[in-house]
Backbone as CSV, one residue per row, in Angstrom:
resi,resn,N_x,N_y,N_z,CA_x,CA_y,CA_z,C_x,C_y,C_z
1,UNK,-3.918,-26.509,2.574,-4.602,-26.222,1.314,-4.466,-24.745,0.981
2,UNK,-4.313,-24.367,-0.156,-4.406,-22.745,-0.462,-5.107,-22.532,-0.673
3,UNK,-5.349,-21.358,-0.580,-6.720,-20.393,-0.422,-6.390,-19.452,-1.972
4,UNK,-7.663,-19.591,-2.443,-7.759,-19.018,-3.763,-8.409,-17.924,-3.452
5,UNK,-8.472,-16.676,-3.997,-9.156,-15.351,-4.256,-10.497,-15.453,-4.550
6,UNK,-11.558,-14.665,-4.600,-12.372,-14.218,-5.611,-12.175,-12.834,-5.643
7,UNK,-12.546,-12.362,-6.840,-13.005,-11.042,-7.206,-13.638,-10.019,-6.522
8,UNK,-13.806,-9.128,-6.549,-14.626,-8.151,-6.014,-14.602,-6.951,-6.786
9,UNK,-15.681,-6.070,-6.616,-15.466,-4.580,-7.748,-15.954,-3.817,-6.214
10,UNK,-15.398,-2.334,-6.092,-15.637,-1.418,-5.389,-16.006,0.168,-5.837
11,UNK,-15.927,0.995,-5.328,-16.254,1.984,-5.603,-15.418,3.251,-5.280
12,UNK,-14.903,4.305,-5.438,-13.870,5.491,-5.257,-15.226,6.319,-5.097
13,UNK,-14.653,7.395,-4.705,-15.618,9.238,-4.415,-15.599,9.238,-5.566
14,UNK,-14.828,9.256,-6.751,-15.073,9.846,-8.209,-15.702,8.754,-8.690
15,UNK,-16.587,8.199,-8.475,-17.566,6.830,-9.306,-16.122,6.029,-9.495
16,UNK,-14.908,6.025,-9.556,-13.809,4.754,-10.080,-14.197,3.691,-9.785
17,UNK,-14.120,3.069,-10.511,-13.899,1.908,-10.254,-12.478,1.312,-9.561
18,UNK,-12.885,0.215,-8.693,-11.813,-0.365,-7.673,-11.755,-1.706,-7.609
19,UNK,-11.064,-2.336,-8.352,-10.726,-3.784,-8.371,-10.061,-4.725,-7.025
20,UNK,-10.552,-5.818,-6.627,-10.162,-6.388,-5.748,-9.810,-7.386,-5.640
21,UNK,-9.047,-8.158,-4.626,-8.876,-9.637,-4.603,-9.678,-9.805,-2.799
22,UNK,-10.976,-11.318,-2.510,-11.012,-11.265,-0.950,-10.115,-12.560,-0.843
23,UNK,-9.702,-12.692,0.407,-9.233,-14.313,1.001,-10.350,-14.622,1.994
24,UNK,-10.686,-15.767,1.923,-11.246,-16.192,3.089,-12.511,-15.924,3.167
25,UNK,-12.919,-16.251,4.877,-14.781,-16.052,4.931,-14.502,-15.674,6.221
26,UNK,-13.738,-15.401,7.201,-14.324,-14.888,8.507,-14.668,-13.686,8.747
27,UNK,-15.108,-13.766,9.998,-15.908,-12.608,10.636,-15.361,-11.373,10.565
28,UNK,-13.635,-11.484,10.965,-13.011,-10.081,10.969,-12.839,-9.532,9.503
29,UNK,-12.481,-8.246,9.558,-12.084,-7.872,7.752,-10.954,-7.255,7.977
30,UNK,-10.305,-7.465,6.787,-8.858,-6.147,6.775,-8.866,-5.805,5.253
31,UNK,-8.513,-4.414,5.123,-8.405,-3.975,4.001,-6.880,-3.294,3.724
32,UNK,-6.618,-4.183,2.649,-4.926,-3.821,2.499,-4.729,-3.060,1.161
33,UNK,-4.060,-2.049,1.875,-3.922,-0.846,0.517,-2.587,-0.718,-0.437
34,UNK,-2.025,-1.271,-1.240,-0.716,-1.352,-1.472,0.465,0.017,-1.765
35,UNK,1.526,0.014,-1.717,2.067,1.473,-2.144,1.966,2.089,-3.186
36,UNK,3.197,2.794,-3.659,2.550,3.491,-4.920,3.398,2.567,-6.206
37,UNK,2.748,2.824,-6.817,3.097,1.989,-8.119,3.069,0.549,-8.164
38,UNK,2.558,0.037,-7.007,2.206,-1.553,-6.429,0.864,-1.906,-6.680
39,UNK,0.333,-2.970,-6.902,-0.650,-3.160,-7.032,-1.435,-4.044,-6.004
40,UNK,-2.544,-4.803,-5.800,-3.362,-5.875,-4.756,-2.435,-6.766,-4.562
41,UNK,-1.650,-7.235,-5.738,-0.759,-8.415,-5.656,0.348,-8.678,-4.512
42,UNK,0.442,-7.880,-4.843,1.934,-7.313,-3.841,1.151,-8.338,-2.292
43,UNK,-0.275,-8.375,-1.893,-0.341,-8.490,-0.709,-0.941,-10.149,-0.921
44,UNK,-0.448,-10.539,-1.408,-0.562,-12.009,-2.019,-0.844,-13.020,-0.986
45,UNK,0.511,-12.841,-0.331,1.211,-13.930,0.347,0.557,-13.272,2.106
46,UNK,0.115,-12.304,2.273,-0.129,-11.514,3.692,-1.579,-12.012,3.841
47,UNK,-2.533,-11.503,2.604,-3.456,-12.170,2.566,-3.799,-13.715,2.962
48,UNK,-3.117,-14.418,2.367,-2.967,-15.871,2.416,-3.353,-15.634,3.907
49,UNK,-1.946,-15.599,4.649,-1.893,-16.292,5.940,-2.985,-15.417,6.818
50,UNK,-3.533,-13.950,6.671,-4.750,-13.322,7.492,-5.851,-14.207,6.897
51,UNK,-6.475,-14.697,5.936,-7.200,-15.456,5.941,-7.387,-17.549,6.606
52,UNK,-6.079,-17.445,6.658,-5.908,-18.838,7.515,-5.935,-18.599,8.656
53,UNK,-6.068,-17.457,9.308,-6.267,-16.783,10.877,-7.738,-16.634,10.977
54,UNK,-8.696,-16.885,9.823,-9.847,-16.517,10.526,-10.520,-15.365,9.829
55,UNK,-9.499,-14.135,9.163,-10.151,-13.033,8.806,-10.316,-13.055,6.994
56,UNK,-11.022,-12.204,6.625,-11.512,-11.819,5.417,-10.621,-10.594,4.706
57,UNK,-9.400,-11.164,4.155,-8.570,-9.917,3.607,-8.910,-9.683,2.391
58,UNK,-9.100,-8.432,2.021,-9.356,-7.641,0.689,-8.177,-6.772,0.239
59,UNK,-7.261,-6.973,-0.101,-6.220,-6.182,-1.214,-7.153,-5.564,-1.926
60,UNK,-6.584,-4.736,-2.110,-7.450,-3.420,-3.275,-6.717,-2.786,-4.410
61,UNK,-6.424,-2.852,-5.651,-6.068,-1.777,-6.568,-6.126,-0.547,-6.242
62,UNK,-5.462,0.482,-5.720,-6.097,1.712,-5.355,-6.197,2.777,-6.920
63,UNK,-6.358,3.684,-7.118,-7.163,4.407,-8.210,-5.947,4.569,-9.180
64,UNK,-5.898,4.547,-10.115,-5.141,4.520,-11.304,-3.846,3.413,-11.168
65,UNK,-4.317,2.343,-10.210,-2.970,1.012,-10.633,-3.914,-0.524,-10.354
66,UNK,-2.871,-0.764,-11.295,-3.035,-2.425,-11.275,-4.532,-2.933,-12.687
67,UNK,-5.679,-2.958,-12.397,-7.153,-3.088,-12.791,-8.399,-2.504,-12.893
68,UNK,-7.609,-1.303,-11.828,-8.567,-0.450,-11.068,-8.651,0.955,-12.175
69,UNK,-9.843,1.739,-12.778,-9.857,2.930,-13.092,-8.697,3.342,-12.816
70,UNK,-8.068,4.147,-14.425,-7.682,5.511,-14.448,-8.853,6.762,-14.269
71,UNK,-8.154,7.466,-13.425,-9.213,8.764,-12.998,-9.174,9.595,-14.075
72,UNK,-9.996,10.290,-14.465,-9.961,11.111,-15.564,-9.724,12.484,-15.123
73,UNK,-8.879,13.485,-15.375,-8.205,14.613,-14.947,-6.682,14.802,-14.094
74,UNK,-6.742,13.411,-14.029,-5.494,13.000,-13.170,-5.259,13.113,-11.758
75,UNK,-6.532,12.951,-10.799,-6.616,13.268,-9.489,-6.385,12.236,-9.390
76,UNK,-4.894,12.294,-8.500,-4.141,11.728,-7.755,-3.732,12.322,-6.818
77,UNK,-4.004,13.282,-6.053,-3.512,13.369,-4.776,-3.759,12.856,-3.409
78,UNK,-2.935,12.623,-2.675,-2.586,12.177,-1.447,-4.539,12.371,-0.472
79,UNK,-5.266,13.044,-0.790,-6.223,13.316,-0.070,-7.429,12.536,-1.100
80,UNK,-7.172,12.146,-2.404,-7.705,11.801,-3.504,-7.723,9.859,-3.177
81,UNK,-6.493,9.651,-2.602,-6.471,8.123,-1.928,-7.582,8.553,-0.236
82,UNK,-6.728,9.053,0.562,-7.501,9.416,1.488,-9.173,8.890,1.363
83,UNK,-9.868,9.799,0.651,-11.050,10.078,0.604,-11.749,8.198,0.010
84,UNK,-11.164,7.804,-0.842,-11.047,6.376,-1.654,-10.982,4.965,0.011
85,UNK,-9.916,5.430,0.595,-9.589,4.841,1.930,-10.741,4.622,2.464
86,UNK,-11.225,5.530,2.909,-12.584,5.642,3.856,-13.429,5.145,3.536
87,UNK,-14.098,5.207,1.714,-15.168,4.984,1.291,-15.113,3.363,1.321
88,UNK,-13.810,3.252,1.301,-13.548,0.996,0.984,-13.960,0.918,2.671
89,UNK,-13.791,1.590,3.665,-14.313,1.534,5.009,-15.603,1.285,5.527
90,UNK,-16.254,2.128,4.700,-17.500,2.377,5.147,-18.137,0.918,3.962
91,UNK,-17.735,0.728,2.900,-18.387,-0.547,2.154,-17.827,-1.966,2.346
92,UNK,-17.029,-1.696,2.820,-17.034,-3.025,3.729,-17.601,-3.660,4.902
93,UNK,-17.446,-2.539,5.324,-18.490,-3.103,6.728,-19.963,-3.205,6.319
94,UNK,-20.441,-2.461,5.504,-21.991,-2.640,4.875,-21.962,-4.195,4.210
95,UNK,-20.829,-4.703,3.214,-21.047,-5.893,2.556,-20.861,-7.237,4.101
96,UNK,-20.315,-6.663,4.660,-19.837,-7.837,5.306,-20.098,-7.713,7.142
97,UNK,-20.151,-6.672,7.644,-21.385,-6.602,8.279,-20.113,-6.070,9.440
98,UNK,-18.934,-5.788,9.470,-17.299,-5.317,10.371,-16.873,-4.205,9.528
99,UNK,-16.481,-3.672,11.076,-15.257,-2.520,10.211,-14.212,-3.253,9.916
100,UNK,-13.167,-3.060,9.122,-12.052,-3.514,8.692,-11.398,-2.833,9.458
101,UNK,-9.578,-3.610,9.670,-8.400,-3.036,9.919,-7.933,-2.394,8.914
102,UNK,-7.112,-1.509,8.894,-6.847,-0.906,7.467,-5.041,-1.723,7.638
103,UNK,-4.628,-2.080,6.888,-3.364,-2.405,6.513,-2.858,-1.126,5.632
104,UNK,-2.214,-0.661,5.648,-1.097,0.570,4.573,0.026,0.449,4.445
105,UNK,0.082,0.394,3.287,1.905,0.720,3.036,2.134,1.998,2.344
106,UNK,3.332,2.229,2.876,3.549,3.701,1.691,2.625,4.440,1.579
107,UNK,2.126,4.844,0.558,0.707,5.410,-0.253,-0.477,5.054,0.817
108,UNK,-0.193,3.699,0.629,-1.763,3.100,1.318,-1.968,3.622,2.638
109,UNK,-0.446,3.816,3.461,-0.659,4.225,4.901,-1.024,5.294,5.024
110,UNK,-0.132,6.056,4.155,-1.150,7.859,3.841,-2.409,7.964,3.481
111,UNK,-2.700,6.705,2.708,-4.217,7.410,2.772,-4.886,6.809,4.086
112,UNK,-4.871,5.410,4.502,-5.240,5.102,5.798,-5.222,6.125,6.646
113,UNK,-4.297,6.551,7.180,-4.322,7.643,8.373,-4.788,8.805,8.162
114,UNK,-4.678,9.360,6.981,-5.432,10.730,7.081,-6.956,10.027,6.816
115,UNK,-7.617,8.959,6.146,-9.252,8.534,6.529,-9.302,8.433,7.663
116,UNK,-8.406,7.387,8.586,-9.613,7.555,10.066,-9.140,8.974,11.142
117,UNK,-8.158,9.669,10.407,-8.231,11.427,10.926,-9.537,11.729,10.184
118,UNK,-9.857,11.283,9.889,-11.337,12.117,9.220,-12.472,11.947,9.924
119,UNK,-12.598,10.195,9.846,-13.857,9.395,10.391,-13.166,7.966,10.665
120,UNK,-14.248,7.447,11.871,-13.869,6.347,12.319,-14.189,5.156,11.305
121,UNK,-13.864,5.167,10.214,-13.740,3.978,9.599,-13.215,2.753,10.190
122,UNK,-12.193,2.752,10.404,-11.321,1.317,10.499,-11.375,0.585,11.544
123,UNK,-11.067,-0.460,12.312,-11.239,-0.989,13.778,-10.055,-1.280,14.214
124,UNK,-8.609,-0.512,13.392,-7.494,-0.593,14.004,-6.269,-0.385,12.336
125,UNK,-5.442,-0.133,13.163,-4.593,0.791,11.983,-2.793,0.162,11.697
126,UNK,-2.663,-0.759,10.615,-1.252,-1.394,10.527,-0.507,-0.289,9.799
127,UNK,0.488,0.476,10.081,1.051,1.150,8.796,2.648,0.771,8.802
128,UNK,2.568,0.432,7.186,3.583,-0.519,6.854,4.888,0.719,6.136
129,UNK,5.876,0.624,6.915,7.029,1.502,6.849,6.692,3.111,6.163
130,UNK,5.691,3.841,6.889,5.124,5.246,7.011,5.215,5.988,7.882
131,UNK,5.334,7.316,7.863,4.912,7.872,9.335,4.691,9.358,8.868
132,UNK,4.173,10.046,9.258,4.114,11.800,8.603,5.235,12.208,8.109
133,UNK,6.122,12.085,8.961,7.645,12.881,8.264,8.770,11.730,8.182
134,UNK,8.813,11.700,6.445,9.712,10.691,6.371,10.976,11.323,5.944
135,UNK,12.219,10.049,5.147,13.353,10.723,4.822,12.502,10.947,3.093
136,UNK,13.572,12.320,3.100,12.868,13.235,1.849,14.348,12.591,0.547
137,UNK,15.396,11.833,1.241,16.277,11.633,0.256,15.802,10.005,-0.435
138,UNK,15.102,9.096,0.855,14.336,8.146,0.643,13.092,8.343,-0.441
139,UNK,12.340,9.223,-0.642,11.545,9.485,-1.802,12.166,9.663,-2.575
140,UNK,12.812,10.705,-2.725,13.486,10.757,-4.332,13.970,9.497,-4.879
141,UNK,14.519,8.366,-3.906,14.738,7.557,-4.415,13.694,6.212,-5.646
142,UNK,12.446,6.575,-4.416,11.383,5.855,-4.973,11.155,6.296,-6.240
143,UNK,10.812,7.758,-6.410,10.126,8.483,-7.101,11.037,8.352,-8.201
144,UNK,12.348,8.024,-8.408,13.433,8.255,-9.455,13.188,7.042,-10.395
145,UNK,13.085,5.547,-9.525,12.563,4.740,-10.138,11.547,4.673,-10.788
146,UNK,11.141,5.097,-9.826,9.097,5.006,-10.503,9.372,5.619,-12.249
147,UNK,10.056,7.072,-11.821,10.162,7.298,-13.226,10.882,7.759,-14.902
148,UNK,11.625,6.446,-14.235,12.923,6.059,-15.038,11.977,5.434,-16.499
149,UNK,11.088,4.886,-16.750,11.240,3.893,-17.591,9.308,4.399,-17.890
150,UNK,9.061,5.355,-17.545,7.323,5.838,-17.627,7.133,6.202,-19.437
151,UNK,7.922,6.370,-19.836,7.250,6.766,-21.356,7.931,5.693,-22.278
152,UNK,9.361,4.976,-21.601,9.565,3.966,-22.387,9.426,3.003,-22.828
153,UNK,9.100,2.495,-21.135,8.870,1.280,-21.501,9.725,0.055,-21.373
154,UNK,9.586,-1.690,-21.436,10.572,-2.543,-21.135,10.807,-2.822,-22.790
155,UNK,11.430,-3.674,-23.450,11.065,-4.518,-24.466,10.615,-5.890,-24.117
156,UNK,11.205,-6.549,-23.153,10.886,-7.540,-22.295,10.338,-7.721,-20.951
157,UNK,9.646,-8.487,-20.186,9.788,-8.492,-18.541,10.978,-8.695,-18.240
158,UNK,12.063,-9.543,-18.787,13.369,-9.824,-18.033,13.518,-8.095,-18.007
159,UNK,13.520,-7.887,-18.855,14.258,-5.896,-19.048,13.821,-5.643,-17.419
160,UNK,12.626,-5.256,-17.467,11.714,-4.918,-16.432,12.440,-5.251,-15.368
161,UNK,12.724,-6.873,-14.626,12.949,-7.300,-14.051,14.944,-6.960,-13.554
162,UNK,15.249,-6.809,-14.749,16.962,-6.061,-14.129,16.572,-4.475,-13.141
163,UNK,15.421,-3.786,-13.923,15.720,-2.629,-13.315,15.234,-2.768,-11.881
164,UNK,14.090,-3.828,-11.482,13.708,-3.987,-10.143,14.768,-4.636,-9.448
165,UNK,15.843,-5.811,-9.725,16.785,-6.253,-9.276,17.550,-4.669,-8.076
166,UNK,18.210,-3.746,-9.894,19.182,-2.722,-9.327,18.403,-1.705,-7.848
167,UNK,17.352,-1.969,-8.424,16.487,-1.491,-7.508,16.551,-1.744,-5.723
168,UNK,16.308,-3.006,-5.798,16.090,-3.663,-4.345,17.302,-4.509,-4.476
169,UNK,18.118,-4.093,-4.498,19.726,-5.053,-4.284,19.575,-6.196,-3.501
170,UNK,19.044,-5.472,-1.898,19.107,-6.608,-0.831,17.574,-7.662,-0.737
171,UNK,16.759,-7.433,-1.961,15.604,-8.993,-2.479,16.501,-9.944,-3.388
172,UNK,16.044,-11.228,-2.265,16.478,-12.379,-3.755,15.570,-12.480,-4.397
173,UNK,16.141,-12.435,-5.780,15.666,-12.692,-7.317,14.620,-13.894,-7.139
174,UNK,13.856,-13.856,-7.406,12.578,-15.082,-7.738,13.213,-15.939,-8.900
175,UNK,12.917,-17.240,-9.170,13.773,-17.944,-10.153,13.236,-17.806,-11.241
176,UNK,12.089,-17.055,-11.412,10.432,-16.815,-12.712,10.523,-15.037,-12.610
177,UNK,10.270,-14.467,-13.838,9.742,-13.427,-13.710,8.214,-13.443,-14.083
178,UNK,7.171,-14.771,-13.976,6.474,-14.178,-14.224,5.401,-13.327,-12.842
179,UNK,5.753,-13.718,-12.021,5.089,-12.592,-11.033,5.296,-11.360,-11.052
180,UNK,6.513,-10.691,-11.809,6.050,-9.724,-12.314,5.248,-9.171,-13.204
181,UNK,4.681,-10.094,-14.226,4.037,-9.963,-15.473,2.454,-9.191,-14.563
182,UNK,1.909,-9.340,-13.679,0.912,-8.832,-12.956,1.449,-7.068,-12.473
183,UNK,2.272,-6.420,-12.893,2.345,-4.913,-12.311,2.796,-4.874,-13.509
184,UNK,2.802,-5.436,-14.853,3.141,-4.658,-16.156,1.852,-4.837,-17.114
185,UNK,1.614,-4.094,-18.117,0.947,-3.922,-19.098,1.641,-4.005,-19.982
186,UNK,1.006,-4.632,-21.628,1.547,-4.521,-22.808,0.660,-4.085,-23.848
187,UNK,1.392,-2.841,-23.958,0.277,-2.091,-25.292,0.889,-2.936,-26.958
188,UNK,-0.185,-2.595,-27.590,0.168,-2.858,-28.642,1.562,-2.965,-29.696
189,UNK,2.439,-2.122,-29.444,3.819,-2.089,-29.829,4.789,-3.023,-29.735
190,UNK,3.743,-3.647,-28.264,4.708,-4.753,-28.267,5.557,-5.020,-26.902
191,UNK,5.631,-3.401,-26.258,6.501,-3.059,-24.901,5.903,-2.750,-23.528
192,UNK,6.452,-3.074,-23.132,5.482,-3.633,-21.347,5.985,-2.111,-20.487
193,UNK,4.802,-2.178,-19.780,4.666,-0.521,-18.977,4.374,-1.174,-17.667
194,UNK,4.668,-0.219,-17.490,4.501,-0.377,-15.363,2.909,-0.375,-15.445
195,UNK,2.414,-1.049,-14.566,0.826,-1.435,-15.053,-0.198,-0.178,-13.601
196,UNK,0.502,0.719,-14.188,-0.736,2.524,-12.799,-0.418,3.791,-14.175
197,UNK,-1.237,4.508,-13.684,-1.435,5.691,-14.966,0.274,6.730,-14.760
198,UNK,0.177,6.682,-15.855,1.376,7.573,-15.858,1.549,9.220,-15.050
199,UNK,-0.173,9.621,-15.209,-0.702,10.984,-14.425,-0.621,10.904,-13.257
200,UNK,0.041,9.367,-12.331,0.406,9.282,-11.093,1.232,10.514,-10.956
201,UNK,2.074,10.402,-11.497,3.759,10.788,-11.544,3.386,12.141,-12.137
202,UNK,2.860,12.509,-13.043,2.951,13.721,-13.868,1.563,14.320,-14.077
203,UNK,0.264,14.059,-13.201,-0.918,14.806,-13.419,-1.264,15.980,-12.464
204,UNK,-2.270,16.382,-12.681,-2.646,17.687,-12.117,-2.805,17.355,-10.525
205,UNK,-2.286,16.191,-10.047,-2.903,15.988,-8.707,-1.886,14.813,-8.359
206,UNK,-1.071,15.525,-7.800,-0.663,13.921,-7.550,0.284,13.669,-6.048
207,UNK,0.633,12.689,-5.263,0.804,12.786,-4.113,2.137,13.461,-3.541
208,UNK,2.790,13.675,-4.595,3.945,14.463,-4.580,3.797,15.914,-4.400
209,UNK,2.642,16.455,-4.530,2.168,17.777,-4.430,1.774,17.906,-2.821
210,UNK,1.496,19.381,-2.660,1.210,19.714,-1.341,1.927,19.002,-0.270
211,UNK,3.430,18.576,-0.221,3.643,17.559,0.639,3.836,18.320,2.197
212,UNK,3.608,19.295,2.683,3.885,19.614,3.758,2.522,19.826,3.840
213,UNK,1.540,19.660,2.961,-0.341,19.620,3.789,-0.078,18.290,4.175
214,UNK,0.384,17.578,3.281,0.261,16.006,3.895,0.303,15.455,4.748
215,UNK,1.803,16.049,5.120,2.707,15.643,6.699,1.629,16.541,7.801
216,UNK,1.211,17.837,7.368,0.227,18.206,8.775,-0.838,17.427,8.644
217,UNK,-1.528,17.035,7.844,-2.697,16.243,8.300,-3.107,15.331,8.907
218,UNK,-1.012,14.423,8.620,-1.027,13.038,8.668,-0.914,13.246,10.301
219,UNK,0.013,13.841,10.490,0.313,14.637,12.332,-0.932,14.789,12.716
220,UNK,-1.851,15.529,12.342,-3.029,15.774,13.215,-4.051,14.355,13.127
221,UNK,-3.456,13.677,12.247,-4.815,12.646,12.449,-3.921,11.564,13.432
222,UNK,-2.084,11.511,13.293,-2.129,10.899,14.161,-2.230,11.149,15.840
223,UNK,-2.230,12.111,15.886,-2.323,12.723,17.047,-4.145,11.952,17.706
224,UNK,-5.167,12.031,17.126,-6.175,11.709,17.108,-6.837,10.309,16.986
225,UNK,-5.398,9.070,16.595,-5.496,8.195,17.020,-6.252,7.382,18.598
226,UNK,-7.035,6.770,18.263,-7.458,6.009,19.462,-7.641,4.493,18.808
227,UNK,-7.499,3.949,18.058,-7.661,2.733,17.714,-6.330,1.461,18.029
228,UNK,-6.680,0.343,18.223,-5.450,0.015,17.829,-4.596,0.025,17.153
229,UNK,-3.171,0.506,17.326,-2.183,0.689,16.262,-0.938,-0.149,15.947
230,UNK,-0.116,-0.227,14.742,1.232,-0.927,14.756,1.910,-0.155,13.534
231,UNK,2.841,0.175,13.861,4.062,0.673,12.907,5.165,-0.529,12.700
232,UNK,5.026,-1.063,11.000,5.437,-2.043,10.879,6.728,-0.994,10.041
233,UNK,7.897,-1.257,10.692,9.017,-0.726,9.725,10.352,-1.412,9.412
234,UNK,10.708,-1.330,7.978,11.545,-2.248,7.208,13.250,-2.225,8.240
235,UNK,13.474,-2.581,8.837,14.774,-2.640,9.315,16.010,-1.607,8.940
236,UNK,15.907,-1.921,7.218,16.889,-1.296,6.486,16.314,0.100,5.423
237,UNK,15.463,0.440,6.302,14.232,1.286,5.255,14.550,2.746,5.182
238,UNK,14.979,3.400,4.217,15.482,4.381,3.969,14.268,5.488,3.571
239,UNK,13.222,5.372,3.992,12.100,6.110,4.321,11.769,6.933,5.767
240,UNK,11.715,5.791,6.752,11.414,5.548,8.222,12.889,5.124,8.804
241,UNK,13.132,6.099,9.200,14.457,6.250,10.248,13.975,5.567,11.747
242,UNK,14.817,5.203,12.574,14.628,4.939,13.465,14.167,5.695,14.773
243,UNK,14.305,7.278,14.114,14.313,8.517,14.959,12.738,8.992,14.455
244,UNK,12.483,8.623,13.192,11.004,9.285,12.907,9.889,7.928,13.291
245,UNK,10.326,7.272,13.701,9.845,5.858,14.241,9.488,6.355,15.859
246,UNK,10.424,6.611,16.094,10.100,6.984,17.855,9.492,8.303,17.869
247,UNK,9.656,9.390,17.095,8.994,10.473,16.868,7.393,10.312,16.688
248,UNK,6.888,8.829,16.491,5.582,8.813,15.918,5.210,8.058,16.973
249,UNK,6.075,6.891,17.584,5.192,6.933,18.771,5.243,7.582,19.799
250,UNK,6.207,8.872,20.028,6.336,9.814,20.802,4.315,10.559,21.094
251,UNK,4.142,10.165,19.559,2.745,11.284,19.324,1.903,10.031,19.541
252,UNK,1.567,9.050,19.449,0.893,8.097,19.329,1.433,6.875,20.315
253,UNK,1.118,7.092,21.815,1.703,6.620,22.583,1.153,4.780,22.982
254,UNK,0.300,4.430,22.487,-0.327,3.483,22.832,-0.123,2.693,21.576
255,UNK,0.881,3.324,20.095,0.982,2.258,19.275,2.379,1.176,19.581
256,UNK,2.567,0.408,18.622,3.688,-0.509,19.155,4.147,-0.577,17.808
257,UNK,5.079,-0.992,17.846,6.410,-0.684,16.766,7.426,-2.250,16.475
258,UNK,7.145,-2.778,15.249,7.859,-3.745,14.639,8.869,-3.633,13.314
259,UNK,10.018,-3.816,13.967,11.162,-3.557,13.358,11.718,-4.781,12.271
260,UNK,11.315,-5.359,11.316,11.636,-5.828,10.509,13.048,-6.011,10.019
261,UNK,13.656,-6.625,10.576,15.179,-6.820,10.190,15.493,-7.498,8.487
262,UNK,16.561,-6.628,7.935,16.695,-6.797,6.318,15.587,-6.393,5.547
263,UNK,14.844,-6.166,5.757,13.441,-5.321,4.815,14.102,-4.065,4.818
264,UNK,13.688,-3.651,3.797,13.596,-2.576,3.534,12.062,-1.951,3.283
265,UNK,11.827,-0.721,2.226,10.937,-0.058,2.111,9.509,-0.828,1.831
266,UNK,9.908,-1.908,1.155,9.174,-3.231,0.620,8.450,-3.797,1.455
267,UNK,8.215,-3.912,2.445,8.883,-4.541,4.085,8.151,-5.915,3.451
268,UNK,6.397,-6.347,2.970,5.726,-7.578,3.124,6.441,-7.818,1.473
269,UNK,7.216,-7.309,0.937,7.590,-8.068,-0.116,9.377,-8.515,-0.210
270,UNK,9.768,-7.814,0.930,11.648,-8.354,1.043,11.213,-9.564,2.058
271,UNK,10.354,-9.504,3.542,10.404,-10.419,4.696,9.041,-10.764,4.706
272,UNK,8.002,-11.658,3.714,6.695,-11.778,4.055,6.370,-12.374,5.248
273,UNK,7.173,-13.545,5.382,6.370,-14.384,6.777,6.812,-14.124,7.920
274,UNK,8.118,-12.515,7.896,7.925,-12.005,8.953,7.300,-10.980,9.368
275,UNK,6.983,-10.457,8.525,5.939,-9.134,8.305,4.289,-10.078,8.607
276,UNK,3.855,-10.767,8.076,2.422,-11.419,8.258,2.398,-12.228,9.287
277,UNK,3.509,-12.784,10.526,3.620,-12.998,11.508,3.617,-12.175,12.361
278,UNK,4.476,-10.872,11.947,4.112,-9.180,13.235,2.339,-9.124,12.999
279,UNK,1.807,-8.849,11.989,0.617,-8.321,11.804,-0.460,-9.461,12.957
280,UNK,-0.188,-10.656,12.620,-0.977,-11.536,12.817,-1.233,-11.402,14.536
281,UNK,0.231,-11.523,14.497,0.461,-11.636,16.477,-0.338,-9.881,17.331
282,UNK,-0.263,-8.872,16.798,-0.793,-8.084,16.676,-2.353,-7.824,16.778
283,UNK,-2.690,-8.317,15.656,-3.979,-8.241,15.901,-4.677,-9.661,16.325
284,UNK,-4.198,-10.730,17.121,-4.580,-11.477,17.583,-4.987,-12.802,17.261
């Protein structure tokens, strides 16, 4: 039988509002943070199967994507998720009575790890193809996409849907675009937008800034790891090298490391049921 969603509303440090999807009713919780320019959706199919295990998964909109508040001033930086991370930490376990695992990807893992470098929020730490020091030719790549098409716009989802194709070469095409119709918006004109604030990319704050505070923080909080850990990384992931992979558990000796073959940066959206099979076996 499938497991349907409900709703949830949350809360950010800046009053934001934080839109959610939960699965399930058990005892454990996980809170899954998606990357950047991704939205709750993205963790669709991960959700599913952590809630047929027993646990209570919450995907989250993080602050200016998907449903969730645009921030007003454009705080978006990397410590701006951070701080957002923690607070979904600490209110989850109040609604539901557990700390959560934090799930991260990308974005989400940055802010995951620098929150429980802060405070012990979480009851164990997945980070999905991240690590403090990634490849810097691998961002530009992201970042080029991200903002190819920010003031233009699609005329169509198919439109939309070629540029994610050229994008992820090695994903097969879905036979529907409408699962993409959930990470686009359509303003009035008529033309569909990537559905996160544009001040991601171009505001006074945004995670592209300060990136060598980032990488030290992310280092010192992983260094400060004691929870359970897993470094889930895309096989073919032009972010997470295989050398900054062992570099992180060089520092973080008690985490364990799943190598996702044919994923790339995407990892739970190129290989889901092998990515939500590492997680699962993992945390038990």
């Amino acid at each position: 039988m499938s497991i349907h969603p409900r709703h949830a509303t949350f809360t950010g440090v800046a009053g934001n509002r934080l839109e959610a999807d939960i699965y399930g009713h058990g005892e454990r919780t996980a809170l899954l943070l998606h990357g950047g320019g991704q939205t709750r959706h993205a963790w669709r199919g991960a959700a599913r199967k952590l809630a047929e295990r027993g646990f209570t998964a919450i995907p989250v909109d993080q602050r200016g994507h998907g449903d969730s508040e645009w921030v007003k001033g454009g705080h978006y930086g990397f410590l701006d998720y951070a701080d957002d991370a923690a607070l979904l930490g600490r209110q989850i376990e109040e609604r539901f009575g557990t700390k959560p695992v934090a799930i991260g990807a990308s974005l989400g893992g940055m802010a995951s790890l620098t929150a429980i470098g802060r405070e012990p929020c979480f009851s164990a730490l997945i980070l999905v193809d991240i690590v403090p020091r990634v490849e810097e030719e691998g961002v530009r790549h992201v970042h080029a996409f991200m903002q190819a098409r920010v003031e233009d716009g699609f005329a169509t989802i198919e439109e939309a849907a070629e540029q994610v194709a050229a994008y992820l070469p090695n994903r097969t095409r879905p036979p529907s675009v409408d699962g993409l119709r959930k990470n686009l918006r359509q303003k009035p004109n008529g033309r569909w937008y990537w559905h996160w604030d544009p001040a991601f990319m171009t505001g006074l704050r945004t995670p592209a800034m300060d990136r060598q505070q980032a990488v030290e923080t992310m280092e010192a909080a992983a260094k400060s790891l004691t929870v359970p850990t897993l470094l889930v990384r895309g096989g073919a992931s032009d972010i997470v090298t295989p050398a900054a992979a062992k570099a992180f558990l060089d520092v973080v000796p008690h985490a364990r490391l799943v190598d996702v073959g044919g994923a790339g940066h995407m990892v739970a959206g190129d290989k889901n049921d092998v990515f939500a099979a590492a997680i699962i076996d993992f945390l038990g």
